[in-house]
N, C-alpha and C positions, 0 to 999 in steps of 0.2 A: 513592531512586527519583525519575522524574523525572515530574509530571504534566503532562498540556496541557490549561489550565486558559481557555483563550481565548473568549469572546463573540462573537456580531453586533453591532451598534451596538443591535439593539432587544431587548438582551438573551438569545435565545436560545442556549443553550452548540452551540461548536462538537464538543465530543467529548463523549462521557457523562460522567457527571461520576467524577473520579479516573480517565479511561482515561488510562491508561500510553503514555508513547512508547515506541514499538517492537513496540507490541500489533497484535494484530489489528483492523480495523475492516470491518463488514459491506461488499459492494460496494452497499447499496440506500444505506447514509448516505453512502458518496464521491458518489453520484448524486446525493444530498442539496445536501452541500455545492458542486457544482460549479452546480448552479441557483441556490444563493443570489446574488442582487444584489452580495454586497461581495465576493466570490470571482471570482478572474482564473484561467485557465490559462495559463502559464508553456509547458509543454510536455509531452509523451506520447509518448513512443519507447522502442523496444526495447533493451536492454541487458541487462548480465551483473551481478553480483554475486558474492560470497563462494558463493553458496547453490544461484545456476544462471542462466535467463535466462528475465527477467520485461518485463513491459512497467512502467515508469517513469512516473509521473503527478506533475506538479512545479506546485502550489498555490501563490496567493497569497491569504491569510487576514487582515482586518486589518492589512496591511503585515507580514505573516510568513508565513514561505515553509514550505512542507511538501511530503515527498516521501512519495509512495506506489508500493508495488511491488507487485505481483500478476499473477495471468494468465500463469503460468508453469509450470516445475517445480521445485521444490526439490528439486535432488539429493541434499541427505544424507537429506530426511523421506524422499524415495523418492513424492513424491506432487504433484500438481495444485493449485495455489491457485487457486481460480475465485472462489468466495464472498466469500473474503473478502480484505485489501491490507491489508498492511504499514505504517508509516506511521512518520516520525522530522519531526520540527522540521528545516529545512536550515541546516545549518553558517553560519557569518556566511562565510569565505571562498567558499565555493560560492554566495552569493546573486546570484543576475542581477537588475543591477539595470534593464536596460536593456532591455525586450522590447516584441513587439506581443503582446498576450493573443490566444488563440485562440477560435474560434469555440466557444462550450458547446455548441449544437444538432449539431455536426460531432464533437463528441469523443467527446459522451452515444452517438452515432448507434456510433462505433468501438469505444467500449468495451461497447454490447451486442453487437455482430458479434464480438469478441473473446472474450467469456465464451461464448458460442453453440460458436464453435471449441473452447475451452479445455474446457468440459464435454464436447464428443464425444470430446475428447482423454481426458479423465480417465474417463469412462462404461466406454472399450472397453481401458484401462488396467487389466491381467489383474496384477501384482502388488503383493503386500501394502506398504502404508506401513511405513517403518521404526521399531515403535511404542515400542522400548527406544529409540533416538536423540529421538524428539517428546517421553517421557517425562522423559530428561533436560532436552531446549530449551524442554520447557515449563515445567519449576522452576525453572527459571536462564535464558538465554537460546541463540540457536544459536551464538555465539559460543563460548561454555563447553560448549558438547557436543559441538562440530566440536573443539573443544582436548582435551577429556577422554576424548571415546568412540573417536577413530580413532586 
Protein backbone atom coordinates (compact mmCIF):
# COMPACT_ATOMS: atom_id res chain seq x y z
CA UNK A 1 0.00 0.00 0.00
CA UNK A 2 1.10 3.27 -0.78
CA UNK A 3 0.76 6.14 2.10
CA UNK A 4 1.18 10.10 1.66
CA UNK A 5 3.09 10.73 4.39
CA UNK A 6 4.02 14.38 3.53
CA UNK A 7 4.31 17.66 5.96
CA UNK A 8 4.28 21.66 6.07
CA UNK A 9 7.48 22.98 6.81
CA UNK A 10 5.91 23.79 10.38
CA UNK A 11 5.14 20.32 10.83
CA UNK A 12 1.60 20.01 10.28
CA UNK A 13 0.63 16.51 8.18
CA UNK A 14 -0.59 17.16 5.05
CA UNK A 15 -3.05 14.04 5.00
CA UNK A 16 -4.25 12.15 8.02
CA UNK A 17 -2.03 10.09 9.14
CA UNK A 18 -1.70 6.62 6.96
CA UNK A 19 -4.34 8.12 4.38
CA UNK A 20 -3.96 6.16 1.45
CA UNK A 21 -3.45 7.42 -2.13
CA UNK A 22 -6.36 6.97 -3.95
CA UNK A 23 -8.72 7.34 -0.77
CA UNK A 24 -11.16 9.58 -0.43
CA UNK A 25 -10.40 13.09 1.30
CA UNK A 26 -13.25 15.37 2.76
CA UNK A 27 -13.78 18.52 0.35
CA UNK A 28 -13.46 20.86 3.83
CA UNK A 29 -9.51 19.46 4.08
CA UNK A 30 -8.84 20.19 0.04
CA UNK A 31 -10.19 23.67 1.22
CA UNK A 32 -7.62 23.16 3.85
CA UNK A 33 -4.81 22.61 2.03
CA UNK A 34 -5.30 25.01 -0.91
CA UNK A 35 -5.22 27.97 1.92
CA UNK A 36 -2.10 26.72 3.26
CA UNK A 37 0.90 29.27 2.48
CA UNK A 38 3.22 26.46 0.87
CA UNK A 39 0.41 25.09 -1.56
CA UNK A 40 0.13 26.53 -5.25
CA UNK A 41 -2.72 25.73 -7.65
CA UNK A 42 -1.55 24.16 -10.77
CA UNK A 43 -4.96 24.02 -12.36
CA UNK A 44 -8.90 23.06 -12.00
CA UNK A 45 -10.71 22.03 -15.18
CA UNK A 46 -13.17 19.74 -16.24
CA UNK A 47 -12.36 16.47 -17.48
CA UNK A 48 -13.10 12.62 -17.96
CA UNK A 49 -11.78 9.52 -16.42
CA UNK A 50 -12.12 5.79 -16.38
CA UNK A 51 -15.09 6.45 -13.80
CA UNK A 52 -17.16 9.53 -15.59
CA UNK A 53 -16.45 13.38 -15.51
CA UNK A 54 -15.37 15.23 -12.59
CA UNK A 55 -13.74 18.36 -12.26
CA UNK A 56 -9.65 17.93 -11.75
CA UNK A 57 -7.93 19.92 -8.91
CA UNK A 58 -3.84 19.65 -9.66
CA UNK A 59 -1.83 20.68 -6.33
CA UNK A 60 1.43 21.66 -5.71
CA UNK A 61 2.59 20.44 -2.00
CA UNK A 62 6.08 20.77 -0.97
CA UNK A 63 7.36 20.64 -4.50
CA UNK A 64 4.88 17.46 -5.05
CA UNK A 65 2.19 17.51 -7.07
CA UNK A 66 -1.20 15.96 -6.42
CA UNK A 67 -4.34 15.45 -8.40
CA UNK A 68 -7.65 15.57 -6.97
CA UNK A 69 -10.95 14.58 -8.59
CA UNK A 70 -14.50 15.21 -7.42
CA UNK A 71 -17.54 17.11 -8.13
CA UNK A 72 -18.93 14.77 -10.55
CA UNK A 73 -20.54 11.43 -11.36
CA UNK A 74 -19.23 8.26 -11.08
CA UNK A 75 -20.71 6.22 -13.45
CA UNK A 76 -20.19 2.65 -12.44
CA UNK A 77 -21.02 3.87 -8.28
CA UNK A 78 -24.15 5.19 -10.20
CA UNK A 79 -23.71 8.32 -7.79
CA UNK A 80 -22.50 12.16 -7.07
CA UNK A 81 -19.09 12.91 -5.53
CA UNK A 82 -19.78 16.32 -3.81
CA UNK A 83 -18.25 15.67 -0.30
CA UNK A 84 -15.65 14.24 -0.79
CA UNK A 85 -12.30 14.18 -3.93
CA UNK A 86 -10.32 11.55 -4.88
CA UNK A 87 -6.78 12.18 -4.64
CA UNK A 88 -3.25 10.27 -6.12
CA UNK A 89 0.49 11.75 -5.82
CA UNK A 90 0.94 13.01 -9.91
CA UNK A 91 3.05 10.70 -12.08
CA UNK A 92 6.91 12.18 -12.41
CA UNK A 93 5.91 12.16 -16.44
CA UNK A 94 2.70 14.26 -15.94
CA UNK A 95 4.43 16.87 -13.64
CA UNK A 96 4.26 20.66 -14.99
CA UNK A 97 6.80 21.99 -14.22
CA UNK A 98 6.39 25.27 -15.66
CA UNK A 99 3.14 27.24 -14.66
CA UNK A 100 1.65 30.44 -13.17
CA UNK A 101 -0.22 29.28 -9.90
CA UNK A 102 -3.58 30.32 -9.65
CA UNK A 103 -5.46 32.59 -7.65
CA UNK A 104 -6.72 30.40 -4.15
CA UNK A 105 -9.38 33.17 -3.37
CA UNK A 106 -10.89 32.62 -7.22
CA UNK A 107 -10.64 28.70 -7.07
CA UNK A 108 -11.98 28.32 -3.18
CA UNK A 109 -14.85 30.92 -4.57
CA UNK A 110 -15.43 28.00 -7.94
CA UNK A 111 -15.15 25.15 -6.06
CA UNK A 112 -17.90 26.20 -3.55
CA UNK A 113 -20.27 27.39 -6.64
CA UNK A 114 -19.42 23.88 -7.89
CA UNK A 115 -20.42 21.62 -4.82
CA UNK A 116 -23.76 24.15 -4.55
CA UNK A 117 -24.45 22.77 -8.25
CA UNK A 118 -23.17 19.15 -7.66
CA UNK A 119 -25.39 18.73 -4.47
CA UNK A 120 -28.72 20.00 -6.23
CA UNK A 121 -27.52 17.58 -8.79
CA UNK A 122 -27.14 14.67 -6.44
CA UNK A 123 -30.28 15.97 -3.88
CA UNK A 124 -32.92 15.64 -7.01
CA UNK A 125 -30.83 12.39 -8.22
CA UNK A 126 -34.06 9.68 -7.93
CA UNK A 127 -31.72 6.43 -8.33
CA UNK A 128 -30.10 4.05 -6.09
CA UNK A 129 -26.08 3.89 -5.88
CA UNK A 130 -24.72 0.82 -7.26
CA UNK A 131 -24.11 -0.69 -3.70
CA UNK A 132 -22.73 -4.42 -4.84
CA UNK A 133 -20.21 -2.36 -7.33
CA UNK A 134 -19.07 0.41 -4.11
CA UNK A 135 -18.99 -2.87 -2.04
CA UNK A 136 -16.50 -4.37 -4.21
CA UNK A 137 -14.37 -0.82 -5.07
CA UNK A 138 -14.37 -0.28 -1.71
CA UNK A 139 -12.26 -3.62 -0.65
CA UNK A 140 -10.21 -3.52 -3.40
CA UNK A 141 -10.32 -0.39 -5.53
CA UNK A 142 -12.67 0.72 -8.69
CA UNK A 143 -10.21 -0.50 -10.90
CA UNK A 144 -10.83 -4.23 -9.76
CA UNK A 145 -14.47 -3.86 -9.73
CA UNK A 146 -14.97 -2.07 -13.19
CA UNK A 147 -12.46 -5.44 -14.22
CA UNK A 148 -14.49 -7.98 -12.01
CA UNK A 149 -18.06 -6.82 -11.75
CA UNK A 150 -19.05 -5.96 -15.39
Amino acid sequence: MIYAKNEFSNGEKIFMENQLLFDSIPFKRVKELINNDETKIISLEQSYNSYGQFYFLHLEINNEQFMFYGLGFHEYRNRYYVNTLKFDKVQTCLIKSEYKPLDKKDIISQLDKLKIKFQKLADSFKEEPDREFEMIADIADDDYAMSNYF
